[in-house]
C-alpha positions, 0 to 999 in steps of 0.5 A: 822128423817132419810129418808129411801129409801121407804120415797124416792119412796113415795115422788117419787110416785113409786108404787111397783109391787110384783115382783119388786126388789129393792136395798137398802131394803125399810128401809135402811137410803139413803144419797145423795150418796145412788143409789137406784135401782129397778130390773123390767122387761123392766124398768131401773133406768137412770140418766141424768145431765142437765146443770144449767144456771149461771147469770150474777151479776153486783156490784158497786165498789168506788175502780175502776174509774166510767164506767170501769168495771172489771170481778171478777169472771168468770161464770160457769154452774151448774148440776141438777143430775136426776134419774128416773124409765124408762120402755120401751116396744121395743125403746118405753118409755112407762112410766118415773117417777122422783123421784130424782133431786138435785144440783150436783153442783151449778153454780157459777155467773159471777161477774162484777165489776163497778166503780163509782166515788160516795162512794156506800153505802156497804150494798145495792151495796154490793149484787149487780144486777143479770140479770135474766135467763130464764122464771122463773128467769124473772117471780120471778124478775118482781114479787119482783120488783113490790111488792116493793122489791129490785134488791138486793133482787132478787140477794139475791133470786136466789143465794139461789134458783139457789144453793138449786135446781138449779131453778127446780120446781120439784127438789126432794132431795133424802135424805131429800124428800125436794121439789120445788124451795126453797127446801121445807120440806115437799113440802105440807108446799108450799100449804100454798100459793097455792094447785098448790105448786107441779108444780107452781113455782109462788106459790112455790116463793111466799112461799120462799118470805114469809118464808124468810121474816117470819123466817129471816126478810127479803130475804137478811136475808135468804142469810146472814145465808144461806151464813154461813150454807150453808143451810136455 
């Protein structure tokens, strides 16, 4: 079912005043590209771009002498693309409520190759090591690793995660409502691990864990078809 521009402020929590105007009308179909704006007095719609941190992604190789290491891909910073409805009352701002925040642009990994001597096994080496940024990324390393998962895993994880919301807890898509981290749709499918699924990025990683192993078999699994579909 096509999401209309009145399912965007719903999921938004924008509640209209009758005076407000807004353009698209409420039933209009959106897209990623719909610019949806509401004529308010002191308010304006205003969207920021905020960068998306790459990582830094470690793969063996028998192809290059051991301990010589090589740069196969340089990194680049992504964009998280916010809209939100800002009133202000003279410089003040008296109220700001997102209601869309999506990956412009996905950063890309910096990929460093690493010789060594021994032939790697091509499956687990091929993913490689990801070098988690920031609290979150850390926070979702630590927990893979301590429930028996592999480094693999998490490189599998944040490739995913970093390209679906850019890592964003609150990350809305404007033209399916998808929500949190892994882009769940609906969001409220998150609080089968935790009623705190709308601002926990705990509780919205340990969904995206059990949805890849449930509906895929294994995170790796969510990365190959992601890979191929470019969705999951």
């Amino acid at each position: 079912s096509m999401t209309t521009v009145k399912d965007v402020l719903e999921t938004g929590d924008i509640v209209l005043d009758p005076e407000d105007s807004v353009t698209p009308s409420l039933d209009s179909k959106v897209s990623e590209s719909t610019v949806i704006s509401i004529n308010r007095a002191n308010t304006t719609v205003e969207t920021t771009d905020t960068e998306i941190a790459f990582n830094e992604v470690r793969k063996e190789t028998s192809s290059l002498p051991k301990g010589q290491e090589k740069v196969e891909t340089e990194g680049e910073k992504g964009v998280l693309e916010t809209t939100s409805l800002v009133t202000r009352s003279g410089d003040q701002v008296v109220s700001s409520n997102v209601f869309t925040s999506w990956v412009k642009k996905a950063p890309v990994d910096k990929v460093i190759l690493v010789g060594t001597s021994a032939v790697s096994s091509p499956s687990a080496a091929s993913l490689g090591t990801t070098t988690p940024a920031g609290e979150i990324q850390s926070w979702a390393h630590d927990y893979l690793i301590s429930n028996g998962y592999s480094e693999a895993d998490f490189t599998a994880a944040n490739f995913i995660i970093s390209h679906e919301s850019g890592w964003s807890p609150t990350a809305t898509n404007p033209s399916s409502g998808a929500y949190g981290l892994p882009q769940a749709l609906p969001g409220s499918k998150m609080a089968s691990a935790g009623a705190d699924w709308q601002t926990n990025y705990q509780t919205q990683f340990k969904w995206f864990v059990n949805y890849c192993n449930g509906r895929y078999g294994s995170i790796s699994g969510a990365y190959a078809y992601w890979q191929k579909h470019k969705s999951y």
